[in-house]
C-alpha positions as CSV (number, residue, x, y, z in Angstrom):
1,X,68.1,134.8,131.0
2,X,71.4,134.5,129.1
3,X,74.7,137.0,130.8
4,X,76.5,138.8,128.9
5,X,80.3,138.9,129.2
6,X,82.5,141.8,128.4
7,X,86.2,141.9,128.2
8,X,87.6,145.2,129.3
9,X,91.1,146.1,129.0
10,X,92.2,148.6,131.6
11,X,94.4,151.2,130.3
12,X,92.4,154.4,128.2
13,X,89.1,152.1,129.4
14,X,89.1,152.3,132.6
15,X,91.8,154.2,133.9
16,X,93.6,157.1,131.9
17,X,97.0,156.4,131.4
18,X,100.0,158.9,130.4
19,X,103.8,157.2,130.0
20,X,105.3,160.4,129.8
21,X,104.0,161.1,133.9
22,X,107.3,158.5,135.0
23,X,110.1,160.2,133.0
24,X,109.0,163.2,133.9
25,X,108.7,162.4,137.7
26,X,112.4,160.8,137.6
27,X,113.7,163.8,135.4
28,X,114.3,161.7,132.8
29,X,114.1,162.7,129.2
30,X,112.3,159.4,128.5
31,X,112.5,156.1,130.5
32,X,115.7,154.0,129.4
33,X,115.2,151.0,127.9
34,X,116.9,149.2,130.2
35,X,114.0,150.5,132.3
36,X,111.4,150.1,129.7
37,X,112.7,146.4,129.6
38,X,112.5,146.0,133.1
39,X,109.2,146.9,133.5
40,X,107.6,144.7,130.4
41,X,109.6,141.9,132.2
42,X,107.9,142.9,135.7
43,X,104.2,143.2,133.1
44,X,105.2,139.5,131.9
45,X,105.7,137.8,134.7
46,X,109.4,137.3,134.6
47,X,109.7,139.6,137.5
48,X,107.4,138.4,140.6
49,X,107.7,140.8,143.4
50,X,107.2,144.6,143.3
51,X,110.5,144.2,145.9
52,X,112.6,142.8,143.1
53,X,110.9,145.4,140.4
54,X,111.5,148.2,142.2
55,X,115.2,147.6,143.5
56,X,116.0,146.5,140.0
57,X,114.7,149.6,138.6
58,X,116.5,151.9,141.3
59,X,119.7,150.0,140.4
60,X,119.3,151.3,136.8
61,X,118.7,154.9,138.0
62,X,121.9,154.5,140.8
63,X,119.9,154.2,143.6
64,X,118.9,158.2,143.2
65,X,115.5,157.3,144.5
66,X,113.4,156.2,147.4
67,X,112.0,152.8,146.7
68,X,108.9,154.9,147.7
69,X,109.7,157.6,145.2
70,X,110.3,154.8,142.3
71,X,106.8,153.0,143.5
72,X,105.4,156.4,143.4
73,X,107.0,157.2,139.7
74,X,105.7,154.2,138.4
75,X,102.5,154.3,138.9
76,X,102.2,158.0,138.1
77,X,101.2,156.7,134.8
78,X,97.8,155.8,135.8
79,X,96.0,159.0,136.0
80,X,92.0,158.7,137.2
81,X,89.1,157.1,135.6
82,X,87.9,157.3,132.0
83,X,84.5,159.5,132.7
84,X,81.6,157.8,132.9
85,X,83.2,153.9,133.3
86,X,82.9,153.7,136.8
87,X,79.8,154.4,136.3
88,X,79.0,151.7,133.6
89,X,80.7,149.2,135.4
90,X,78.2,149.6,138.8
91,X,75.4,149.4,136.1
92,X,76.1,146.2,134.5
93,X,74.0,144.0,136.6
94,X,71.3,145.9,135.6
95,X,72.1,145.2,131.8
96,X,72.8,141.7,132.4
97,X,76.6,142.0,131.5
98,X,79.1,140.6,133.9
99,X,82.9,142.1,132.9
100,X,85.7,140.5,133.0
101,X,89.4,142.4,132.9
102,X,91.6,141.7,129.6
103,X,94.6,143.9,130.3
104,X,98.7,144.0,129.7
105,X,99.4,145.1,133.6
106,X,101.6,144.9,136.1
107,X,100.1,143.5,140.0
108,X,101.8,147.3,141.1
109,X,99.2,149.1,138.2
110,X,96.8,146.1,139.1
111,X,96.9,147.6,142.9
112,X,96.5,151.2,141.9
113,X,94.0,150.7,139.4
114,X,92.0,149.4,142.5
115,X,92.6,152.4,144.4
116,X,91.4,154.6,141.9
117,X,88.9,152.6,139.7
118,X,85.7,153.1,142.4
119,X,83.8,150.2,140.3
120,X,86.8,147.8,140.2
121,X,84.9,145.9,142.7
122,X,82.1,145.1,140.3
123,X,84.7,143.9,137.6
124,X,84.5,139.4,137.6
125,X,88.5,138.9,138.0
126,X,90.1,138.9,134.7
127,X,93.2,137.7,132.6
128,X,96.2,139.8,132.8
129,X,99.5,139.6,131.0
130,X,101.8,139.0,134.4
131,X,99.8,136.1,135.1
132,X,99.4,134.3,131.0
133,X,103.3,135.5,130.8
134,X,102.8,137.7,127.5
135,X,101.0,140.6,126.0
136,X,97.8,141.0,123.8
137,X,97.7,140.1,121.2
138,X,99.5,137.1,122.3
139,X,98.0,133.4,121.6
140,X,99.0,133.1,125.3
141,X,96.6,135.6,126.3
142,X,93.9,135.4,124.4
143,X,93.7,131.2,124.8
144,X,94.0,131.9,128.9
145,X,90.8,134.0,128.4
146,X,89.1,131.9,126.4
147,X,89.7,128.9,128.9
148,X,89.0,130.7,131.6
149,X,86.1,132.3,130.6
150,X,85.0,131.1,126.8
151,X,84.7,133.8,124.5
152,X,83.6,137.1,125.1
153,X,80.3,138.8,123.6
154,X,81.9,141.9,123.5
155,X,85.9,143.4,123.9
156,X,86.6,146.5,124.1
157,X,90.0,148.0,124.0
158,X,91.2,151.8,123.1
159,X,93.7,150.4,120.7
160,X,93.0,149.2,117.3
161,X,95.5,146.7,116.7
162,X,94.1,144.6,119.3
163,X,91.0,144.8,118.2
164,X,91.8,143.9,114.9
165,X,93.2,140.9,116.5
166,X,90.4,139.6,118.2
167,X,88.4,140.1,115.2
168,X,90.6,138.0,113.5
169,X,90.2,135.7,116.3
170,X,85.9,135.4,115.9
171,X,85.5,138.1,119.3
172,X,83.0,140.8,118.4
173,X,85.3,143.6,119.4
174,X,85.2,147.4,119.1
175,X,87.1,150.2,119.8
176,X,86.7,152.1,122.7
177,X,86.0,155.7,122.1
178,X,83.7,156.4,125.4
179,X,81.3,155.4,128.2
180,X,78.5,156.4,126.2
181,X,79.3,154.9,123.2
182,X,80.3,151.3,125.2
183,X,76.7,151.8,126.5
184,X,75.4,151.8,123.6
185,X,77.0,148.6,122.4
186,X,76.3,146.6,125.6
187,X,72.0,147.6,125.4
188,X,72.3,146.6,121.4
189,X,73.8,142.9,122.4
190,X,70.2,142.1,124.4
């Protein structure tokens, strides 16, 4: 019998995500774009090591943080999971869908996501934007995906421009909205 294979992007998928948590933690107004720069850098690739990442960043912010606090800061932006996708995830076996990651993520959010997504075990590796060097809806990106892992039967992704991409790209994709509704798209593909 035939797998299914979903892409699943992380962030308002899986894990919640709010950018105004950092900011807020380093009371900041908003995150410099110095910062901001840094960390899509450190999300591409161009950065390696959360050691470089994070003493870059505290030499933006003159060293007025711990690198523990900065570590801390940054991934305060990653909240907890989406209800009911943990869930999901553990049940894919049973609906003959094997998932994949397809996410724009640092390896720091990569870690944390691991520590708080309880499923992220049952997720089949993935193609992130550190490793392909770009973001969705890069060609970089989705070609690494579709050489690694041909193309998906479904992607799903909370943000509409992306989806619209794929589309354009011959992916059946659809915008996330919830568990439930993701459910209900996986049991229609068999």
């Amino acid at each position: 019998m035939k797998k299914y294979l979903l892409a699943l992007d992380i962030g308002n998928v899986c894990i919640k995500i709010d950018h105004r948590n950092c900011p807020e933690m380093l009371q900041l107004p908003s995150v410099p774009q110095t910062l901001f720069d840094l960390a899509i850098a450190y999300e591409h690739g161009r950065i390696r090591k959360e050691e470089e990442f994070i003493s870059r960043a505290l030499e933006i912010l003159d060293h007025r943080f711990t690198p523990e606090f900065m570590k801390k800061a940054f991934n305060s932006i990653l909240i907890e999971p989406v209800p009911g996708m943990a869930e999901l995830v553990s049940e894919l076996d049973s609906l003959n869908v094997e998932a994949v990651f397809f996410s724009d993520i640092s390896p720091t959010h990569l870690k944390r996501t691991g520590e708080l997504f309880p499923a992220f075990d049952k997720v089949s590796g993935g193609v992130f934007s550190f490793e392909a060097g770009d973001s969705k809806p890069s060609e970089a990106m989705f070609s690494r995906f579709e050489l690694l892992y041909g193309t998906p039967s479904l992607y799903t992704d909370d943000r509409p421009e992306l989806i619209e991409a794929a589309r354009k790209r011959g992916w059946n994709a659809v915008q996330f909205t919830s568990a439930a509704d993701l459910r209900k798209k996986l049991i229609a593909l068999s």
